[in-house]
C-alpha positions as CSV (number, residue, x, y, z in Angstrom):
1,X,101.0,98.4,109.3
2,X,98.4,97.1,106.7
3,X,96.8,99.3,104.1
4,X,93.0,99.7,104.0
5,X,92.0,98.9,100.4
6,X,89.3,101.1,99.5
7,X,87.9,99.8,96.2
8,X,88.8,102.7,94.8
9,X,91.5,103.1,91.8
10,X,94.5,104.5,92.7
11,X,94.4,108.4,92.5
12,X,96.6,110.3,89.2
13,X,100.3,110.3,89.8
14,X,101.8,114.0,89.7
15,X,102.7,114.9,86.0
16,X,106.1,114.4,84.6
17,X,108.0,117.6,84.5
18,X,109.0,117.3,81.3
19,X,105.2,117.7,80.1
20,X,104.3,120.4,82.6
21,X,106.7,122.6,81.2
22,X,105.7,121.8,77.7
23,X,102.3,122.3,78.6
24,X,103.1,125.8,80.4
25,X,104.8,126.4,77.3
26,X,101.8,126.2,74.9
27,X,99.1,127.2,77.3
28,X,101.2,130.6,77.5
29,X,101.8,130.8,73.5
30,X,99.9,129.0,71.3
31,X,95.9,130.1,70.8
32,X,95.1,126.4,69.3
33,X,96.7,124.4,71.6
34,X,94.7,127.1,74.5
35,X,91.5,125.8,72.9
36,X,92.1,122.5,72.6
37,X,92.9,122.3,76.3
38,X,89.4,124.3,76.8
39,X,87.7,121.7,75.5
40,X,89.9,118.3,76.2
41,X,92.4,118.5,78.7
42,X,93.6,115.0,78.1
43,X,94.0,115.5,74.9
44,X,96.1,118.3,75.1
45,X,98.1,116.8,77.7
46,X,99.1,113.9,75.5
47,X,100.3,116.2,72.8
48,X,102.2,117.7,75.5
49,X,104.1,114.6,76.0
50,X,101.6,112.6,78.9
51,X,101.2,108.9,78.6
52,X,97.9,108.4,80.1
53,X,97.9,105.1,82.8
54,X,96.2,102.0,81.8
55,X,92.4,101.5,83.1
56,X,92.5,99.4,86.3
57,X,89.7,97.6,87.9
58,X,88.3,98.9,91.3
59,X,89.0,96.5,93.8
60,X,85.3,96.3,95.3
61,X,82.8,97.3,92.2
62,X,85.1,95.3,89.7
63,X,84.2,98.3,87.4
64,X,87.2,99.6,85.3
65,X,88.2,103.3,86.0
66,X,91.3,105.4,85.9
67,X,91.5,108.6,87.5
68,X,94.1,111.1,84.3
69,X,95.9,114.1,85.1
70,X,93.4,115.1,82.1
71,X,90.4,114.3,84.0
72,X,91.7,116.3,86.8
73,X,92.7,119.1,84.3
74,X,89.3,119.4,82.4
75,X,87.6,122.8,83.1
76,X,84.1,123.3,83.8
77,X,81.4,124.8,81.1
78,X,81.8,127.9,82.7
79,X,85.2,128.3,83.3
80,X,87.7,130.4,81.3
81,X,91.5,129.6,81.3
82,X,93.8,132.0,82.3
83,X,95.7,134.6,80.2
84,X,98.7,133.6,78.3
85,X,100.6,136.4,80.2
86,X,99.2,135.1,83.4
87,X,100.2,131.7,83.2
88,X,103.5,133.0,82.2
89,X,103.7,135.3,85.4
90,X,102.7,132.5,87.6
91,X,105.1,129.6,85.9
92,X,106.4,128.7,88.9
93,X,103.7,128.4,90.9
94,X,102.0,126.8,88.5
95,X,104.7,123.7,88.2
96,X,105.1,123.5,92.0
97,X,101.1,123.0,91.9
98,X,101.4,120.3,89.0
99,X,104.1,118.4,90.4
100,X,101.8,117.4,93.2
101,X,99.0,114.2,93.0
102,X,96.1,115.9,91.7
103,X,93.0,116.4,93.7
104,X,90.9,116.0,90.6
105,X,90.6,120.2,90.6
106,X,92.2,122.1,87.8
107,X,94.8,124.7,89.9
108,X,92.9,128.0,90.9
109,X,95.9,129.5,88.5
110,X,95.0,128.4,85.4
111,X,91.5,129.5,85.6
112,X,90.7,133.1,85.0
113,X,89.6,135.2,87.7
C-alpha cells in the first residue's frame, strides 16, 4: 500500500523516557527550571536530556520546518503550569501522555486548572 506524501514534515517522535522523567523530576522540584519551561519549553527540554531532530525540508513548499517536542510543549501567554505537587500526583499519567507522538498541545495535566 503506498503512502500519501503530504508535504508536510514528519510530526515530533514521542519523548525519550529517560528525559520525561527528568523533566517530571524538575517541573515537580526545582522553581528555576518551572520558569524556564514557562517561558521556553525547548529549552528546558534539552537541559532535560532531549536532542532536538534536525530541520527537514517539506516535501511540497521546500520550506525547512521541524515540528520539537518543545514546540508542542510551549504554553500559551495565558497559561499557568501546574503545581509542583500536582505534577507529582499525576506522574504517571503524565509519562503515559508524553510517551505518545505529540499533537502539538501541551498535556491538559501540566497546565493549571
Amino acid at each position: 500500500m503506498a503512502t500519501k506524501k503530504t508535504g508536510k514534515g514528519p510530526g515530533p517522535a514521542p519523548l525519550d523516557p529517560k528525559v520525561v522523567k527528568k523533566l517530571l523530576d524538575l517541573l515537580s522540584t526545582d522553581n528555576e527550571f518551572r520558569r524556564l519551561f514557562k517561558k521556553d519549553a525547548n529549552a528546558a527540554l534539552v537541559q532535560a536530556g532531549y536532542k532536538p531532530p534536525a530541520a527537514t525540508k517539506a516535501l511540497t513548499t521546500g520550506l525547512t520546518a521541524t515540528a520539537t517536542a518543545g514546540a508542542c510543549l510551549q504554553m500559551g501567554a495565558g497559561d499557568s503550569i501546574a503545581t509542583k505537587e500536582s505534577i507529582a500526583r499525576d506522574r504517571a499519567k503524565l509519562e503515559e501522555a508524553m510517551s505518545l507522538p505529540f499533537s502539538f498541545r501541551c498535556p491538559a495535566a501540566l497546565l493549571a486548572s
